[in-house]
Each structure stands twice: as structure tokens, then as C-alpha cells.
C-alpha positions in Angstrom: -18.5 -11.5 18.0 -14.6 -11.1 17.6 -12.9 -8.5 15.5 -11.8 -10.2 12.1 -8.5 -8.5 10.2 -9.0 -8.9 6.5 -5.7 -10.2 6.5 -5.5 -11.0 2.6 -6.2 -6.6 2.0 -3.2 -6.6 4.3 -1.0 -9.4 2.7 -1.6 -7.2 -0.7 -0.9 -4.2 0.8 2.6 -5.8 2.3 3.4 -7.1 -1.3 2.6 -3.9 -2.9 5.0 -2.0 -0.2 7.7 -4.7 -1.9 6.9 -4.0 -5.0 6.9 0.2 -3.6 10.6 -0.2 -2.2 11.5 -1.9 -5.8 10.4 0.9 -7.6 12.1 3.7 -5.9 15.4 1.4 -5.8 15.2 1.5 -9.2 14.5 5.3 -9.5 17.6 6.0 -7.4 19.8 3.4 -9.3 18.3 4.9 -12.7 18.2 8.5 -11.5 21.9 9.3 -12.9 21.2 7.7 -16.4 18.1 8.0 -17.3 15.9 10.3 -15.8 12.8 9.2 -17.8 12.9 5.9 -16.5 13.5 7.2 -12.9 10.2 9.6 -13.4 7.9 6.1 -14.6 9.1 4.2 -11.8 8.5 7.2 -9.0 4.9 7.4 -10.9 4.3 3.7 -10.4 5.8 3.7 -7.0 3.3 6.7 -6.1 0.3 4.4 -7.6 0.7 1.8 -6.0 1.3 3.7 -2.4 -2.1 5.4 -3.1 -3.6 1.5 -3.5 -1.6 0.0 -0.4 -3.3 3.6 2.2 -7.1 2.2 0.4 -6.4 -1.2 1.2 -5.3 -0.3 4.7 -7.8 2.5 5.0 -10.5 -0.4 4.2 -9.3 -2.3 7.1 -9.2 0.3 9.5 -12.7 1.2 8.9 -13.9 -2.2 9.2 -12.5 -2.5 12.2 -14.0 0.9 13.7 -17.5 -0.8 12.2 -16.7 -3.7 14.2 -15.9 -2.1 17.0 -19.0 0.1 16.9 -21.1 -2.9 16.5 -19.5 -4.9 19.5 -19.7 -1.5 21.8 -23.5 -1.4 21.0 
């Protein structure tokens, strides 16, 4: 058996990374004017890093199980 990437948890997590540098742009550009806004978009920007380690986190570990499996 060959080792399988769940490449659409790794597509998401490389569109949520987007999304990740578009929010801190936006912190920075808002930082000066409004530091409210800046806050929400670091927030955000924080969430969605947390969802983009679990996605990758996910695949990792399927790939240890695999790896186990094929070792055995």
C-alpha cells in the first residue's frame, strides 16, 4: 500500500494561510487608524492559524499511521 497525502486538508490549509497573510496585511495597514479593526483581524488571523496546524496536524498523523501500518 502507498502512502496517500490528503491533499484537499492541505489545499485548505494553503488557502487559509492566504487568507492568514490577508489578515495581518490588513492589521498592519489598519494598525495606525484604527486599532480596533487591527485587534479583529489579528483575532481572525490567529483562528484560522490554529485551523491550518489541525488540518496539517491531521495529515501528519495519517501519515505516521500509514507508515506504521506499511512497517508492520
Amino acid at each position: 500500500m502507498t502512502n496517500q497525502i490528503d491533499t484537499n486538508k492541505l489545499k485548505q490549509a494553503e488557502a487559509a494561510s492566504s487568507l492568514v497573510k490577508d489578515m495581518i496585511t490588513s492589521a498592519i495597514e489598519q494598525s495606525a487608524a484604527n486599532t480596533t479593526l487591527a485587534s479583529e483581524a489579528l483575532k481572525q488571523a490567529s483562528s484560522e492559524v490554529a485551523q491550518i496546524q489541525t488540518l496539517i496536524s491531521q495529515v501528519q498523523s495519517q501519515l505516521q499511521t500509514q507508515s506504521s501500518s506499511t512497517s508492520e
